[in-house]
N, C-alpha and C positions, 0 to 999 in steps of 0.2 A: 625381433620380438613383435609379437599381435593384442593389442592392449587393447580390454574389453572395457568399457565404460558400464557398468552397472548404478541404478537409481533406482529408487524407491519413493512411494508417498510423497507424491507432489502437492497434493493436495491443493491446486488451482494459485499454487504461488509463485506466477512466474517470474517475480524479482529473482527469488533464491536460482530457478532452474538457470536462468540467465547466467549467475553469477557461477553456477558449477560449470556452464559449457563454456565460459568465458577462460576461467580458472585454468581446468582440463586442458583446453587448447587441443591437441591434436589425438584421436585415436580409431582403430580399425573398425571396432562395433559396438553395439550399444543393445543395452540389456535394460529394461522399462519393467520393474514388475508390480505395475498396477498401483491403484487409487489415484490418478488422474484428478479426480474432480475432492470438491467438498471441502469446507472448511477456508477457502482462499478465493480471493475477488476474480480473478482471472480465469478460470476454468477454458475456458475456449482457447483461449492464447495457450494456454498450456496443451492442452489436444492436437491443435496448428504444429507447433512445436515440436511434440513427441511423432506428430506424422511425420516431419519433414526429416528427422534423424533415422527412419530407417529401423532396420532391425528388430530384435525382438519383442514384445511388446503382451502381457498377460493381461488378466480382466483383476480389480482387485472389489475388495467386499462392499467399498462407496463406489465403485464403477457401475457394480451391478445392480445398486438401489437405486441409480439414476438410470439406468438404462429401463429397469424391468418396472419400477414402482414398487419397491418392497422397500420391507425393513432392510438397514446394514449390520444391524446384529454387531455392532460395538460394544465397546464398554458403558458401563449404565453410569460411570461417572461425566462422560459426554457425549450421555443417548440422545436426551431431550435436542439441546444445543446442534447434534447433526439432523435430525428431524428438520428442526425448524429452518436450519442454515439449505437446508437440503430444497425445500419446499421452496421459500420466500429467495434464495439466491441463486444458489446453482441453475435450477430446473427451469430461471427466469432467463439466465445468460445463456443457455444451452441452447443451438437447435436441433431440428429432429434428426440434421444428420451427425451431430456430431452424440448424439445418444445412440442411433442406430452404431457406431462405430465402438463406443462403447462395450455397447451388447454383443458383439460380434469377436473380443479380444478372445481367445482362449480362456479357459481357465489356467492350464500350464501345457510348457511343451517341456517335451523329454528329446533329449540331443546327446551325437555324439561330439565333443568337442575336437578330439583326434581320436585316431585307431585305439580302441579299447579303453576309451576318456570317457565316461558316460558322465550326463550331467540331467539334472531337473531342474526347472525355472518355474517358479511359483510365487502368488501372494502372500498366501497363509504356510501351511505346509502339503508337502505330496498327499497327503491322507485325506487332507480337508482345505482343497485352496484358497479359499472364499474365507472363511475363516478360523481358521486353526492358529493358533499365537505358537510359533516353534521359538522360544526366550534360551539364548547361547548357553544359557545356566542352568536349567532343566534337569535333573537327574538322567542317567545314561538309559533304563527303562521307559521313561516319558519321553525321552531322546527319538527311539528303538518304533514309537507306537505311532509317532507321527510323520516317520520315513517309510511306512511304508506303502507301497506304491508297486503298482506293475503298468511298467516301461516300454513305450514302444517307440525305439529308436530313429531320430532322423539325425540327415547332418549339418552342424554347426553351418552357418554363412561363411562363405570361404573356404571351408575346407576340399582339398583335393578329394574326389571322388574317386580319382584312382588309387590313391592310397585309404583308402576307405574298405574294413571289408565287410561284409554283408550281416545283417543287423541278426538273420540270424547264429552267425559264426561268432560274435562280439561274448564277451565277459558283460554277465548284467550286472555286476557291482556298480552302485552308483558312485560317484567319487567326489561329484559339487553338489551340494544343492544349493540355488540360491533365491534367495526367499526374503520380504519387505516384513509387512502389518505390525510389526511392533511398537518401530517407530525407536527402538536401539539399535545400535551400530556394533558387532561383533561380528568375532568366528571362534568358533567350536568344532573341531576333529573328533569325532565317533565312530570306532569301528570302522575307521579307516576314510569315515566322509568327513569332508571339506563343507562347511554349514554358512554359508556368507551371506551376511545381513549388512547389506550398506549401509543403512540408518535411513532417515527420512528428508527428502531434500527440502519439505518446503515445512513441514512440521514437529520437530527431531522432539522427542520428551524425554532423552535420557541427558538431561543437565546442562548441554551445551547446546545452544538455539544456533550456534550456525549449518549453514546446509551441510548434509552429507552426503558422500556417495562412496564407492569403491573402485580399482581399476587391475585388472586380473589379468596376467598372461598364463592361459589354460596350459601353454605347451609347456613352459618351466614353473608351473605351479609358485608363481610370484601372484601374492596378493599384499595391496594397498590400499589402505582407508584415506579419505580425506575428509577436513571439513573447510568449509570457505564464509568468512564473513558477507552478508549482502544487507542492503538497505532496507532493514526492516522499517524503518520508519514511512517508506512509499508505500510497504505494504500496508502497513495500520492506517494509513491517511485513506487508501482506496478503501478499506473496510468500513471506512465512518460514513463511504457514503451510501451504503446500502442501511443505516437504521435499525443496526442491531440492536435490539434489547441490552439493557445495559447489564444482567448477570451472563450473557453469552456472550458479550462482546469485553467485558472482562476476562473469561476465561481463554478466550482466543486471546487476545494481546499478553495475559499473561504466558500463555504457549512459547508467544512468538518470541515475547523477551528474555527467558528465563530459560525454555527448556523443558520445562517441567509442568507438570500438572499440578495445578491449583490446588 
């Protein structure tokens, strides 16, 4: 077996990311889809980090408001709070190479994972990577509208090139997509795709605050979620010492403890 390490939404907390490779312990490749930065004291450490693991690596919608100087086009129940979190921390800890890197991540890559295994890796979804919310529960129609995507095949890391046949000889069915910005942890089968959302390692909002990630062997279509307790409380301690306003710096701690959205 070849066990993919899939993560999502780090969001600059690299206690959590710590505690998932820690966790984890051993596996073939690693799958990063985006938002790096924002929202967590560590930003850099976490960039260091995702460099050093290799593999695949996507641009997510706070990647690209630090890299470019835009909006990140969130949700407006924690517009304001990324704004200012965005300006006054991030952008302070960051430097220019590690935004140039940023900038530079894909939006997504299209892969074959074995002979006629197609896969999409993405932040939001294939239609809209930057920000499209693909939610596991979605009506099969909403499902339908944000899958689609036209694919231009490469091949997975690792994979034998001789048993590879040529991308235009390949079935375009997609068969994985895997896709963060939620910030919930599911999978949803449509139409025959495989929809895998790791959840969010350094920010999770669907009820349970410990990190999540997932671990996938493409060849026997085994998929596994995790979640891992880590020391929230070093995180909250580093957050006090950048002087957040105290209605943004409640609603971050209540993230971190709870899960959920204030």
């Amino acid at each position: 077996m070849a066990w993919t390490l899939i993560i999502a939404d780090i969001h600059g907390n690299i206690d959590a990311l710590n505690a998932v490779l820690k966790s984890v312990g051993r596996f073939d490749n690693v799958i990063v889809l985006g938002d790096l930065v924002d929202y967590g004291p560590a930003p850099g450490e976490v960039i260091d980090t995702v460099k050093s693991l290799g593999g695949v690596v996507v641009r997510g919608n706070h990647d690209h408001a630090v890299a470019y100087g835009v909006d990140c086009r969130c949700g407006q129940e924690l517009h304001e709070l990324s704004v200012w979190f965005r300006e006054n921390v991030t952008m302070q800890l960051l430097s220019r190479t590690d935004r140039e890197y940023l900038g530079k991540l894909p939006l997504k890559t299209s892969m074959t994972v074995y002979p006629d295994t197609n896969m999409v890796v993405v932040h939001g979804s294939p239609s809209n990577p930057l920000y499209g919310y693909l939610y596991h529960w979605l009506p099969d129609e909403e499902i339908k509208a944000l899958l689609k995507v036209n694919i231009r095949l490469t091949l997975y890391p690792g994979n034998s090139r001789k048993n590879a046949q040529s991308p235009d000889s390949r079935s375009r069915h997609i068969k994985y997509v895997v896709h963060g910005h939620t910030h919930y942890q599911g999978l949803r089968i449509a139409k025959g795709t495989f929809l895998i959302n790791p959840g969010s390692v350094g920010q999770p909002r669907d009820a349970d605050p410990r990190a999540a990630y997932a671990l996938v062997d493409f060849e026997n279509s085994i998929i596994t979620f995790g979640r891992v307790k880590y020391d929230v409380e070093k995180t909250l301690k580093r957050l006090n010492e950048f002087k957040i306003p105290e209605p943004y710096l409640i609603i971050l701690k209540t993230l971190l403890v709870t899960g959920r959205l204030p």
